[in-house]
mmJSON file of the N, C-alpha and C atoms, coordinates in Angstrom:
{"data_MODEL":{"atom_site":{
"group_PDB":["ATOM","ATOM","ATOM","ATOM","ATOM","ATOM","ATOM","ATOM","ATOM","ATOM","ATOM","ATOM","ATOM","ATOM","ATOM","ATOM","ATOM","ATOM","ATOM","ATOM","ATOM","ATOM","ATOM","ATOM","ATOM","ATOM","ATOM","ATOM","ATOM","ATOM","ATOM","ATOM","ATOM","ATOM","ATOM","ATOM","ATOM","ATOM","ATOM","ATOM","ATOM","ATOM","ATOM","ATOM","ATOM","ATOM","ATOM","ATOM","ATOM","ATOM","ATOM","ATOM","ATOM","ATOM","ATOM","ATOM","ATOM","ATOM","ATOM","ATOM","ATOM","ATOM","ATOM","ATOM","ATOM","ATOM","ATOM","ATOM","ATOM","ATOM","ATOM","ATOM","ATOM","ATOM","ATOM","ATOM","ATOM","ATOM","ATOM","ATOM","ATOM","ATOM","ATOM","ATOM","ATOM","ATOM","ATOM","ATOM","ATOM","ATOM","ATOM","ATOM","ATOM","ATOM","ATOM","ATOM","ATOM","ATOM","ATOM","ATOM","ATOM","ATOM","ATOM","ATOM","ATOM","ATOM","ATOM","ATOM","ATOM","ATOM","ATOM","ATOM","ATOM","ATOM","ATOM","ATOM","ATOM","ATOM","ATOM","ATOM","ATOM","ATOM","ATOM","ATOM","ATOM","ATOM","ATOM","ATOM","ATOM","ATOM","ATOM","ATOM","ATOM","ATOM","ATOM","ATOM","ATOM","ATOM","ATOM","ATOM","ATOM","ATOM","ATOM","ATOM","ATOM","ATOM","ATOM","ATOM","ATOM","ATOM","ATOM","ATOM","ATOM","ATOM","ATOM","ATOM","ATOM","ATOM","ATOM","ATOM","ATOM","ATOM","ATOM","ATOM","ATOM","ATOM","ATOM","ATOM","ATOM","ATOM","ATOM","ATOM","ATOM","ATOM","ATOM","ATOM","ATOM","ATOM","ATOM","ATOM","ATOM","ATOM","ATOM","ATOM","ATOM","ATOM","ATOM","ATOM","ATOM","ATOM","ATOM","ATOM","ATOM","ATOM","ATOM","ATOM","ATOM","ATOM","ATOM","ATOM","ATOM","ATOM","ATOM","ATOM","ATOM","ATOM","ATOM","ATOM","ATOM","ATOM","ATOM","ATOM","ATOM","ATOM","ATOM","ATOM","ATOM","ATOM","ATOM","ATOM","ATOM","ATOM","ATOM","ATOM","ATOM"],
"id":[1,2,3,4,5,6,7,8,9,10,11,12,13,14,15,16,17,18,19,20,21,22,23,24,25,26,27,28,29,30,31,32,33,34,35,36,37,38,39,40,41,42,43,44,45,46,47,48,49,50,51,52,53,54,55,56,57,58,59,60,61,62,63,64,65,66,67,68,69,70,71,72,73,74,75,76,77,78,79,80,81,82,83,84,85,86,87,88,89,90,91,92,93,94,95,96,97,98,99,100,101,102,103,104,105,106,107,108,109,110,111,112,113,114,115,116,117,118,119,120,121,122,123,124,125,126,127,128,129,130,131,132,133,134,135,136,137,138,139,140,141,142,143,144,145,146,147,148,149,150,151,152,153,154,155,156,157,158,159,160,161,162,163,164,165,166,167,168,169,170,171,172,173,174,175,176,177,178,179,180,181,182,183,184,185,186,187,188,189,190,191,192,193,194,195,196,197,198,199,200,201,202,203,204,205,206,207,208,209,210,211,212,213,214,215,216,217,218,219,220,221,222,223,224,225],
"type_symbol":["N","C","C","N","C","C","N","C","C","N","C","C","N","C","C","N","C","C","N","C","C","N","C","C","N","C","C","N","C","C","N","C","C","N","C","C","N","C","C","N","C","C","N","C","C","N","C","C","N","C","C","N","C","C","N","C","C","N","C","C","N","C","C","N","C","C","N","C","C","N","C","C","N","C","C","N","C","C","N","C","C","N","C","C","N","C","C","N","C","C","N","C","C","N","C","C","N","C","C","N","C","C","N","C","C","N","C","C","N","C","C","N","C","C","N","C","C","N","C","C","N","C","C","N","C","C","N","C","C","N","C","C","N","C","C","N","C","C","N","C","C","N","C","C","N","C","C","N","C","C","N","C","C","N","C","C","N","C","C","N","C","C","N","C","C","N","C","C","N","C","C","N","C","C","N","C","C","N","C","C","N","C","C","N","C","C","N","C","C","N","C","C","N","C","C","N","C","C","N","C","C","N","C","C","N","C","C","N","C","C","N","C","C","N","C","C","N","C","C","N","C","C","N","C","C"],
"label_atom_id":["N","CA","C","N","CA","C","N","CA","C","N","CA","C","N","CA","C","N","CA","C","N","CA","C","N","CA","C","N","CA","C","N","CA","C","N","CA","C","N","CA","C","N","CA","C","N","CA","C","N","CA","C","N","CA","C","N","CA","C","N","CA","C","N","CA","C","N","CA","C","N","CA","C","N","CA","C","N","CA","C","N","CA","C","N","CA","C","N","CA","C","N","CA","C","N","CA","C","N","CA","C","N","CA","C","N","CA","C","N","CA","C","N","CA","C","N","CA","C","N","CA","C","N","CA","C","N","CA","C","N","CA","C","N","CA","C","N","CA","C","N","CA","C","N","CA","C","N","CA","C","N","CA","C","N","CA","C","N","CA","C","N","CA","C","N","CA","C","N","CA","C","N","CA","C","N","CA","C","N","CA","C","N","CA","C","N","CA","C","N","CA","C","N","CA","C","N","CA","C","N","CA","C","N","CA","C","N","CA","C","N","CA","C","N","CA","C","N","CA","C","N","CA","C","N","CA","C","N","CA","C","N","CA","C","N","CA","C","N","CA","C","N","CA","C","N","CA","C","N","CA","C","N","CA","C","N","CA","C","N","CA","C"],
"label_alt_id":[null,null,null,null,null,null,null,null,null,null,null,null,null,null,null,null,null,null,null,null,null,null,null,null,null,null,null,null,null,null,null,null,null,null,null,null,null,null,null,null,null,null,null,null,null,null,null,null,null,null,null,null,null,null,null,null,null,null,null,null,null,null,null,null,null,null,null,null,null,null,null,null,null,null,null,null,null,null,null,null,null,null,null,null,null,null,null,null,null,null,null,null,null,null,null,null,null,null,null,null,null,null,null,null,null,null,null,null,null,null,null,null,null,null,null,null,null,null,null,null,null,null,null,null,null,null,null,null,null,null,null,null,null,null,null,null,null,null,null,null,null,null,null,null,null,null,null,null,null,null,null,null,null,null,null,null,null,null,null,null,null,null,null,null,null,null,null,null,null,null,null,null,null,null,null,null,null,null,null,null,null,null,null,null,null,null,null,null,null,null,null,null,null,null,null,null,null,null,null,null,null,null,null,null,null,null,null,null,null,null,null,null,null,null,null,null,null,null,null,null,null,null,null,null,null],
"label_comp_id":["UNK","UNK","UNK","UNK","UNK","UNK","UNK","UNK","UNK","UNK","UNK","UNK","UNK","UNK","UNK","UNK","UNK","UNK","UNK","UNK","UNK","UNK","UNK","UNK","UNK","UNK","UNK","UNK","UNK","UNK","UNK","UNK","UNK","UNK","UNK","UNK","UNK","UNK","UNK","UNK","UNK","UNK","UNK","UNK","UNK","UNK","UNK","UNK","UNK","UNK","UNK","UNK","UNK","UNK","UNK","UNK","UNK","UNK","UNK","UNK","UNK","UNK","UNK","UNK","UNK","UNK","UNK","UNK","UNK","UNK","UNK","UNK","UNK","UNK","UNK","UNK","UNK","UNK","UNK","UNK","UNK","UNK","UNK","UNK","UNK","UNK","UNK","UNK","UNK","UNK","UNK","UNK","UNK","UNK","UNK","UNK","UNK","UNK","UNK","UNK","UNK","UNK","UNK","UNK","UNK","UNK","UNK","UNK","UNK","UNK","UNK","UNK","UNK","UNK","UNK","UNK","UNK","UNK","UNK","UNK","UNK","UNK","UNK","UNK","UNK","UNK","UNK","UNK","UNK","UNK","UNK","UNK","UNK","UNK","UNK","UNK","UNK","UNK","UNK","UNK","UNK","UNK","UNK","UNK","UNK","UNK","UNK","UNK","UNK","UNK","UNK","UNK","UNK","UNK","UNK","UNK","UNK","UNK","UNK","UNK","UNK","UNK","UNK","UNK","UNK","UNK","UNK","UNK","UNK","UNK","UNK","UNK","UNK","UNK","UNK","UNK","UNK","UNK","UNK","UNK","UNK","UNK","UNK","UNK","UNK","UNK","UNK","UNK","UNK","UNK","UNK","UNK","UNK","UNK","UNK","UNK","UNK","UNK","UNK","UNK","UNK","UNK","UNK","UNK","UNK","UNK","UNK","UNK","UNK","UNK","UNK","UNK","UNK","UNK","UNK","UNK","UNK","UNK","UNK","UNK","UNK","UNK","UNK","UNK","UNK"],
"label_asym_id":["A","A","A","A","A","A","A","A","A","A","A","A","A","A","A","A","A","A","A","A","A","A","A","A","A","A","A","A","A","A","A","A","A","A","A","A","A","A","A","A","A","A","A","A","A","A","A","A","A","A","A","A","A","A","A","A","A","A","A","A","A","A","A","A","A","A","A","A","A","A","A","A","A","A","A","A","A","A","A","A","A","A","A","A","A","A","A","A","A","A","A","A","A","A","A","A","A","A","A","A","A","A","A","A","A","A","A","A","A","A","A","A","A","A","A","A","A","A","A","A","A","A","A","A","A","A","A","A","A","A","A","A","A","A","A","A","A","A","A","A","A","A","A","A","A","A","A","A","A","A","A","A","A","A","A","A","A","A","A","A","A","A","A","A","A","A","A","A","A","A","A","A","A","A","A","A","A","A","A","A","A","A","A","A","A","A","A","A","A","A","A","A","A","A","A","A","A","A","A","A","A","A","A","A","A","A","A","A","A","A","A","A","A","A","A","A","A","A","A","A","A","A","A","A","A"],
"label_entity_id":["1","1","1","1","1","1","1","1","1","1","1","1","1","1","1","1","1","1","1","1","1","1","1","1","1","1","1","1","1","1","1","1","1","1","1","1","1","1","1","1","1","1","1","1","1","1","1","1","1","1","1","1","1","1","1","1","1","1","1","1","1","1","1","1","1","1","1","1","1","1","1","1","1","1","1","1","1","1","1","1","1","1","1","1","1","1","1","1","1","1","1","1","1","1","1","1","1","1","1","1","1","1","1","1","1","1","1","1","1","1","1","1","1","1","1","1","1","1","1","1","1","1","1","1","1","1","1","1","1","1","1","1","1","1","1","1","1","1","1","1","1","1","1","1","1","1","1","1","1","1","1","1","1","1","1","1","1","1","1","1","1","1","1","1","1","1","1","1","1","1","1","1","1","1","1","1","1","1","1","1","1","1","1","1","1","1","1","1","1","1","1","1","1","1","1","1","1","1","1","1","1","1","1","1","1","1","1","1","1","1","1","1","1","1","1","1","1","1","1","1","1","1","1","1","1"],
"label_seq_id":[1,1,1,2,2,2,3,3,3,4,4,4,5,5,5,6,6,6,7,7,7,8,8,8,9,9,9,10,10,10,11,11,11,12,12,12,13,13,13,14,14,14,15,15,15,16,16,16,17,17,17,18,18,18,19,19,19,20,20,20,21,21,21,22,22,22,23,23,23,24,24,24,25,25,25,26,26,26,27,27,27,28,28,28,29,29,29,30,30,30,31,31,31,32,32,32,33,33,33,34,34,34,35,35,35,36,36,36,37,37,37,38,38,38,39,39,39,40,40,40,41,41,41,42,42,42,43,43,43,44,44,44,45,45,45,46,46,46,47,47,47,48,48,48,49,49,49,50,50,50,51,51,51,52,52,52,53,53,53,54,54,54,55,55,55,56,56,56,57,57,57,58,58,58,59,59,59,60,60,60,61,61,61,62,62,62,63,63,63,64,64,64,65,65,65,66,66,66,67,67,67,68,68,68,69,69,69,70,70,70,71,71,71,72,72,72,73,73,73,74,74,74,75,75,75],
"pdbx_PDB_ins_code":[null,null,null,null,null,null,null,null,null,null,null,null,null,null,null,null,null,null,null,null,null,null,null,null,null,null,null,null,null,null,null,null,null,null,null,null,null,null,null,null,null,null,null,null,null,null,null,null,null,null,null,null,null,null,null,null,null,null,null,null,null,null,null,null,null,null,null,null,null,null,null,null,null,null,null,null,null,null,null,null,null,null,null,null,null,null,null,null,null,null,null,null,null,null,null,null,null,null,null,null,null,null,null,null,null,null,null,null,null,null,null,null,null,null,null,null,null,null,null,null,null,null,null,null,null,null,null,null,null,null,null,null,null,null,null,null,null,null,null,null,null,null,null,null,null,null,null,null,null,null,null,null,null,null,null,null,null,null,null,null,null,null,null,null,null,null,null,null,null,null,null,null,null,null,null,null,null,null,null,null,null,null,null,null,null,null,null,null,null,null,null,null,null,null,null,null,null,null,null,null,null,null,null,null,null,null,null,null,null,null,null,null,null,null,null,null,null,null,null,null,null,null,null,null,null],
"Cartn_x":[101.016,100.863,101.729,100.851,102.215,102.941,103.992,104.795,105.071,105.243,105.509,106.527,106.794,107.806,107.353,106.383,105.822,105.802,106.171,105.791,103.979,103.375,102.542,101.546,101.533,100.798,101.302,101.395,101.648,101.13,102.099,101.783,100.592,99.326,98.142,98.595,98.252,98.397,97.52,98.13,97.67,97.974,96.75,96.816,97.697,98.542,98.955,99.217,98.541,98.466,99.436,99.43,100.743,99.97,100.328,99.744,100.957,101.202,102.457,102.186,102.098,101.571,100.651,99.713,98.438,97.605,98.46,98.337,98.341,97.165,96.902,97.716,98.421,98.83,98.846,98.273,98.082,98.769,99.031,99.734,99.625,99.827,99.636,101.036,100.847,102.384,101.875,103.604,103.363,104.421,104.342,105.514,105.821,106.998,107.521,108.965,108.907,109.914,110.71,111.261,112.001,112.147,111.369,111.281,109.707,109.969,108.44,108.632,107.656,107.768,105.931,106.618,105.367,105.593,103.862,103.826,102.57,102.665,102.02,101.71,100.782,100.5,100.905,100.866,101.709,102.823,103.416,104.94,105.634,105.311,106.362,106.711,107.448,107.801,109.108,108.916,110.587,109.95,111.128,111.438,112.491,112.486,113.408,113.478,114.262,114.207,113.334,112.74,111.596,112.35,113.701,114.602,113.566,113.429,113.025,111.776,111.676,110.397,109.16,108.123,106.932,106.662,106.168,105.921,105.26,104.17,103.561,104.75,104.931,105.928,107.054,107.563,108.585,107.827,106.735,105.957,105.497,105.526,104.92,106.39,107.498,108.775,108.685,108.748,109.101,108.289,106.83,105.972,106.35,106.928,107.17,108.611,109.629,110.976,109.874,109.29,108.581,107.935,107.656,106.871,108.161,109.071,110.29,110.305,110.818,111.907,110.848,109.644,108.301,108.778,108.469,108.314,109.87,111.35,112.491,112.411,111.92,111.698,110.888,109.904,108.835,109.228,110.27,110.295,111.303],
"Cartn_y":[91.749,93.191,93.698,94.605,95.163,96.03,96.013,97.258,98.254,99.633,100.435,101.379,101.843,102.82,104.731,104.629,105.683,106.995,108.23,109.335,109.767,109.479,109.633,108.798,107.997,106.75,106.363,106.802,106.359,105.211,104.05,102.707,103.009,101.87,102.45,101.421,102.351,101.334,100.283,99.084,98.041,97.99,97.596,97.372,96.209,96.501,95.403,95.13,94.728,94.576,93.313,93.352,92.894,92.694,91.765,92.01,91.601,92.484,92.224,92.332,91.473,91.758,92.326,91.674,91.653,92.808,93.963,95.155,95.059,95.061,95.142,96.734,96.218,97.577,97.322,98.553,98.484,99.588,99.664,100.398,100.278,101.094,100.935,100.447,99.68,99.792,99.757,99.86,100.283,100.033,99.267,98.383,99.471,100.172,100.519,100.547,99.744,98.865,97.782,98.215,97.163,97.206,97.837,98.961,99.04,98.163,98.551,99.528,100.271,101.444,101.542,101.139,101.37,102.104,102.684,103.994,103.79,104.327,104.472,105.518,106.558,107.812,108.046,106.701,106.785,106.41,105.528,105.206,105.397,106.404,106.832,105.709,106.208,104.943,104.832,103.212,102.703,102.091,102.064,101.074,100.162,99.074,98.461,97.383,96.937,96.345,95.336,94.77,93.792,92.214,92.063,90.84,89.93,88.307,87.427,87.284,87.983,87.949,88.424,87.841,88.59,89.449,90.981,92.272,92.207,91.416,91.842,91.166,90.221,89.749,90.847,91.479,92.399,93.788,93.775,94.948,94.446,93.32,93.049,93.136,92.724,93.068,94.245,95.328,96.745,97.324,96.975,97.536,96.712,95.44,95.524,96.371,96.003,97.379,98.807,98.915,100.203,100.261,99.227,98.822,99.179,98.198,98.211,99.394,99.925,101.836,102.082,102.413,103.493,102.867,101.853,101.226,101.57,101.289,101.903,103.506,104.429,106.052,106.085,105.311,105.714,105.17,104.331,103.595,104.408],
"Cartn_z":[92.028,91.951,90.808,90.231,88.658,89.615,88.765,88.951,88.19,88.574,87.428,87.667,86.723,86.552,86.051,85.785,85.494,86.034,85.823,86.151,85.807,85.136,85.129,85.33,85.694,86.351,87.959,88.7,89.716,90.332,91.042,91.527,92.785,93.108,93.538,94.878,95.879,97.533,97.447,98.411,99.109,100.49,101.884,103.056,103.123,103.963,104.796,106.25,107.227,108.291,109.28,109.879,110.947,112.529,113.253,114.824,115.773,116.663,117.313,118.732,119.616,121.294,121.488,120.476,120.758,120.045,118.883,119.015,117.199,116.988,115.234,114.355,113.523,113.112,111.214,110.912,109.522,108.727,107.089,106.518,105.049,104.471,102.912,102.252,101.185,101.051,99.035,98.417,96.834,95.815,95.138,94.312,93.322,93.358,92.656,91.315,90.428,90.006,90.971,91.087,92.428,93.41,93.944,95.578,95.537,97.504,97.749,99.004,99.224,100.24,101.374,101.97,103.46,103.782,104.128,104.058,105.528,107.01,108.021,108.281,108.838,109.536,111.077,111.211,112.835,113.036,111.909,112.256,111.1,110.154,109.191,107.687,107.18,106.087,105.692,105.199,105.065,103.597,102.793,101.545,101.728,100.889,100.753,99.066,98.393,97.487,97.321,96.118,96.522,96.144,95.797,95.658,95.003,95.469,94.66,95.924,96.536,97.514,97.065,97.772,97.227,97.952,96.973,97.77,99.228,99.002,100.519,102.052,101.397,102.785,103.028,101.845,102.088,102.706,102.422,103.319,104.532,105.062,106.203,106.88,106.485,107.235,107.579,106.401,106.36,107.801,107.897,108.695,109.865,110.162,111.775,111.924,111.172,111.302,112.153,111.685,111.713,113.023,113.605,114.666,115.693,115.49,116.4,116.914,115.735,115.435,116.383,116.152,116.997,118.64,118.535,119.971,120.387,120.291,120.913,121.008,120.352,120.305,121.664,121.615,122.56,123.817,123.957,125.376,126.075],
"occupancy":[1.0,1.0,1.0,1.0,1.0,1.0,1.0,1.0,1.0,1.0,1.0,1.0,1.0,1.0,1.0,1.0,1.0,1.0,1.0,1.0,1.0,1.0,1.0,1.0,1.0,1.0,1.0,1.0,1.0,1.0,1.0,1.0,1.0,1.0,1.0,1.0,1.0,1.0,1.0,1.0,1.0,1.0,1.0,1.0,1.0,1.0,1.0,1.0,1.0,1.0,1.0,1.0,1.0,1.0,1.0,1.0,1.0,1.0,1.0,1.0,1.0,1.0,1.0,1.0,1.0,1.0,1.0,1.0,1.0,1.0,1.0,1.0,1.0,1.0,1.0,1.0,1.0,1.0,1.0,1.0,1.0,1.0,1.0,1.0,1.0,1.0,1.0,1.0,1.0,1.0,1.0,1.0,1.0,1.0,1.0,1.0,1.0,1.0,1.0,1.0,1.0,1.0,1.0,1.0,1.0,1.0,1.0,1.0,1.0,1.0,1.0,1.0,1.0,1.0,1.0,1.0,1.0,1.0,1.0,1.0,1.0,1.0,1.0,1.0,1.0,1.0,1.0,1.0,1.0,1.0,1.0,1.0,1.0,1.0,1.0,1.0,1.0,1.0,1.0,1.0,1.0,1.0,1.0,1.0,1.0,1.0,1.0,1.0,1.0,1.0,1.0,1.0,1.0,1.0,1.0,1.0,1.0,1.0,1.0,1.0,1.0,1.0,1.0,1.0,1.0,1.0,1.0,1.0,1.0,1.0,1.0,1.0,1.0,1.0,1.0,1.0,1.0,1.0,1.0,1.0,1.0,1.0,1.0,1.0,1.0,1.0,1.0,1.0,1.0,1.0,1.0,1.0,1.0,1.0,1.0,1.0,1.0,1.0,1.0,1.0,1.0,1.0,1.0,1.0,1.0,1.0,1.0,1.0,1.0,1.0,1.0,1.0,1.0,1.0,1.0,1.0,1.0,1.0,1.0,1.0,1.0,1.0,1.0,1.0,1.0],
"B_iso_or_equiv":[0.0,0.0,0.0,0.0,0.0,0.0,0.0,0.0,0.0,0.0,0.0,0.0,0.0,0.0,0.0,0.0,0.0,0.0,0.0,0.0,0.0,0.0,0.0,0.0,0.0,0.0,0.0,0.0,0.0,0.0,0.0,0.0,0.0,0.0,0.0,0.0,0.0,0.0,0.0,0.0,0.0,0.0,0.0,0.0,0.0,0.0,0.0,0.0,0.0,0.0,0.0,0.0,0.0,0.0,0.0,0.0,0.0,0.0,0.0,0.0,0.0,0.0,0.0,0.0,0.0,0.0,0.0,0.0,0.0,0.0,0.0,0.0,0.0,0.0,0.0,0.0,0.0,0.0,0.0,0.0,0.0,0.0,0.0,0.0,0.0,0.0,0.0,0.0,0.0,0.0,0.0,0.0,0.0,0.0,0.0,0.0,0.0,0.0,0.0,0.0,0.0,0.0,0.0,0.0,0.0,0.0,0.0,0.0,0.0,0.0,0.0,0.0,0.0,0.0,0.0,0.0,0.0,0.0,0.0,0.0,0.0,0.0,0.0,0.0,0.0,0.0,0.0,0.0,0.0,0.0,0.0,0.0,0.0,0.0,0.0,0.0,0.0,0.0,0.0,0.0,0.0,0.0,0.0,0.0,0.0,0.0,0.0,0.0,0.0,0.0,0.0,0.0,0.0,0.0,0.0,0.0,0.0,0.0,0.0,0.0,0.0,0.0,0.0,0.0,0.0,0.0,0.0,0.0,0.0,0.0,0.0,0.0,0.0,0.0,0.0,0.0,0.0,0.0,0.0,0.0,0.0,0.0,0.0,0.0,0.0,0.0,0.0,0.0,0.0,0.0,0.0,0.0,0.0,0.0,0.0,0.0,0.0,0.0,0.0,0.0,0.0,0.0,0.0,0.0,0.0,0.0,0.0,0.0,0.0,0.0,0.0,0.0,0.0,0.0,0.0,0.0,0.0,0.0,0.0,0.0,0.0,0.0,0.0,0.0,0.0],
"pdbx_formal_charge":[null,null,null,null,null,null,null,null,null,null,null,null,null,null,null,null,null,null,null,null,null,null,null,null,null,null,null,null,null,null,null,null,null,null,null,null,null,null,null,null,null,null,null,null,null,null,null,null,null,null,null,null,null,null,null,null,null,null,null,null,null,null,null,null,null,null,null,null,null,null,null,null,null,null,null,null,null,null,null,null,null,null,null,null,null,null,null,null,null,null,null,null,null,null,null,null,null,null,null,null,null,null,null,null,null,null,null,null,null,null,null,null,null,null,null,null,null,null,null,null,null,null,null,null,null,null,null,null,null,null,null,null,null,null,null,null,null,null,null,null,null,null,null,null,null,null,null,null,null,null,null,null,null,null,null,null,null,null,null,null,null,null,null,null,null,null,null,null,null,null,null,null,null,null,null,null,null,null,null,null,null,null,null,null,null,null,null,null,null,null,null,null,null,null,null,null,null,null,null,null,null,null,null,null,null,null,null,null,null,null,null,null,null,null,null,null,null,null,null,null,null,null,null,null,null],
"auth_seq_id":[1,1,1,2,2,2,3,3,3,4,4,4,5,5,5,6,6,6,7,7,7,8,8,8,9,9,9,10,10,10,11,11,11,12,12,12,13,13,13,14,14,14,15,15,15,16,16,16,17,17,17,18,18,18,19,19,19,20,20,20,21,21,21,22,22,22,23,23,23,24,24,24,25,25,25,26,26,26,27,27,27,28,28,28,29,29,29,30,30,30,31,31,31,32,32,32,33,33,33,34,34,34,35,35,35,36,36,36,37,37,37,38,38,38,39,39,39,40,40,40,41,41,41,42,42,42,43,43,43,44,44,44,45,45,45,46,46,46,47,47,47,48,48,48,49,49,49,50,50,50,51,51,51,52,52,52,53,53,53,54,54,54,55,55,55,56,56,56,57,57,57,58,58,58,59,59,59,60,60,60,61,61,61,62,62,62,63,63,63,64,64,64,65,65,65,66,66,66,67,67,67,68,68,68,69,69,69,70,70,70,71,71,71,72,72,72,73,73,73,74,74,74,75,75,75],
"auth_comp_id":["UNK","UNK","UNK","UNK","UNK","UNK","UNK","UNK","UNK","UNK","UNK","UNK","UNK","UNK","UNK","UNK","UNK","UNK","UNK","UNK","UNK","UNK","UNK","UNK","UNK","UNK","UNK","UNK","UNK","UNK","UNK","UNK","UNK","UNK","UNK","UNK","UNK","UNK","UNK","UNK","UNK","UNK","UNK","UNK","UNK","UNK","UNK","UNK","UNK","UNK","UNK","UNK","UNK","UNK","UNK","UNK","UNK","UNK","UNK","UNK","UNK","UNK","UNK","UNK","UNK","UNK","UNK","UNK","UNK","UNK","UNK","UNK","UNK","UNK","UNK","UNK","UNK","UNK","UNK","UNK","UNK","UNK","UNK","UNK","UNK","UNK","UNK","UNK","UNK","UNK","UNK","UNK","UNK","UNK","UNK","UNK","UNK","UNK","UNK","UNK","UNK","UNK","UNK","UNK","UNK","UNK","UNK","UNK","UNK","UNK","UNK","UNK","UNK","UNK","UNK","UNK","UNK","UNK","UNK","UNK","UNK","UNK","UNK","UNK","UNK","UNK","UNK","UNK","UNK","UNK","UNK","UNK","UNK","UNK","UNK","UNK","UNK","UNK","UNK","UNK","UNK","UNK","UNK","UNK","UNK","UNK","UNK","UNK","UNK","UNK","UNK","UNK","UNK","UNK","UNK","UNK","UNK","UNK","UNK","UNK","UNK","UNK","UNK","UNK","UNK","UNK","UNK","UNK","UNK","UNK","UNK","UNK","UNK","UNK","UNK","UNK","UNK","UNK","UNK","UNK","UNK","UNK","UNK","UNK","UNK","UNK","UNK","UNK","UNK","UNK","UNK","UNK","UNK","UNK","UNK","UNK","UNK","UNK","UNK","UNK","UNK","UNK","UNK","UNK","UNK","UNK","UNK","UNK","UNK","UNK","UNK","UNK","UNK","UNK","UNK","UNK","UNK","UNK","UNK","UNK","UNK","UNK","UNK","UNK","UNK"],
"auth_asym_id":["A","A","A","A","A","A","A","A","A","A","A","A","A","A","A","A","A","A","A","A","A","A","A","A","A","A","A","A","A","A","A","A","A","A","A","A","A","A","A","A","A","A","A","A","A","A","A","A","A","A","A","A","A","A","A","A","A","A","A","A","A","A","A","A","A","A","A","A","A","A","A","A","A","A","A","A","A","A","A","A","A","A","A","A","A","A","A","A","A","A","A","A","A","A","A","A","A","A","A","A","A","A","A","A","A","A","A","A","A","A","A","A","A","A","A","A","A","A","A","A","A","A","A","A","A","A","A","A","A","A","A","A","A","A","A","A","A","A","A","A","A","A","A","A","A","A","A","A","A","A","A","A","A","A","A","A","A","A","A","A","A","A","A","A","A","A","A","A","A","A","A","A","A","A","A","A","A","A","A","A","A","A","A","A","A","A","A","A","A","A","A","A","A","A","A","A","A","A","A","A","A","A","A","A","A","A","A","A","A","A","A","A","A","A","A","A","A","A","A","A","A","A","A","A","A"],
"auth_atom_id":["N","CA","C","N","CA","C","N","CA","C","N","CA","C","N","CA","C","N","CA","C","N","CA","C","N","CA","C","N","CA","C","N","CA","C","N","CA","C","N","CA","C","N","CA","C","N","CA","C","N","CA","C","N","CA","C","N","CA","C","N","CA","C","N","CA","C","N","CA","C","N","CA","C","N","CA","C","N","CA","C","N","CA","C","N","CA","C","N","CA","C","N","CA","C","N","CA","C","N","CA","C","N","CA","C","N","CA","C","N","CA","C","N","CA","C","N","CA","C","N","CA","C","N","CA","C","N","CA","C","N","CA","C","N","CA","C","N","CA","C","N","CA","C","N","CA","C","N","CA","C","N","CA","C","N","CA","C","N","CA","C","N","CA","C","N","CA","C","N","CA","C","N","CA","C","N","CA","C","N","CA","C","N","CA","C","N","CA","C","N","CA","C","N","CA","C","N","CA","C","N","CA","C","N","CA","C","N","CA","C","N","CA","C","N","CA","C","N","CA","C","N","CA","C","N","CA","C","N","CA","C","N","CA","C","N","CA","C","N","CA","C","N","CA","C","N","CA","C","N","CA","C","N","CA","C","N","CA","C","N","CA","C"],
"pdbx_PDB_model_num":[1,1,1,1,1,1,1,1,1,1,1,1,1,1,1,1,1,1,1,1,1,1,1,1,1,1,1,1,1,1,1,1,1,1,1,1,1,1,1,1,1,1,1,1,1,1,1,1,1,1,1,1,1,1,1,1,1,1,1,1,1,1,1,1,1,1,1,1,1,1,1,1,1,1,1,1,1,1,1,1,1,1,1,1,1,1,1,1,1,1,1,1,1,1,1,1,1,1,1,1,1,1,1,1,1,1,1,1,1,1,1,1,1,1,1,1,1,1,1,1,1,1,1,1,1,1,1,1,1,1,1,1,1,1,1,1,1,1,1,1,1,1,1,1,1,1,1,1,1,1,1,1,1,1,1,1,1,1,1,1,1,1,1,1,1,1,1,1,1,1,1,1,1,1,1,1,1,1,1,1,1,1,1,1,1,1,1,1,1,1,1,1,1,1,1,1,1,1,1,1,1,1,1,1,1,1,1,1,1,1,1,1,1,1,1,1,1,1,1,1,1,1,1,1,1]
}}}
């Protein structure tokens, strides 16, 4: 995935999906220089640095964090 830095080009989403107890959950996520940021309608969004990892695994983290957080709020 490129990355960019641009104000006027903004970086374009990719799905990334996750299944956790049985319970499919999906989310866009978006490489932005060195920061990728998942982005959900039901569970909000987190960034985090994209290190020597590849973006989508660091978005499939980001989106279960996200899973957690929802699921401790709600319990």
């Amino acid at each position: 995935m490129a990355r960019y830095r641009s104000i006027e080009r903004p970086p374009a989403g990719r799905t990334v999906q996750i299944e956790v107890a049985g319970v499919r959950y999906e989310a866009t996520y978006t490489v932005d220089g060195p920061i990728v940021t998942v982005d959900s309608l039901l569970l909000g969004h987190r960034s985090a640095a994209l290190g020597d990892g590849s973006a989508e695994v660091v978005a499939k983290v980001l989106l279960l964090e996200l899973v957690y957080s929802h699921e401790r709020r709600s319990a």
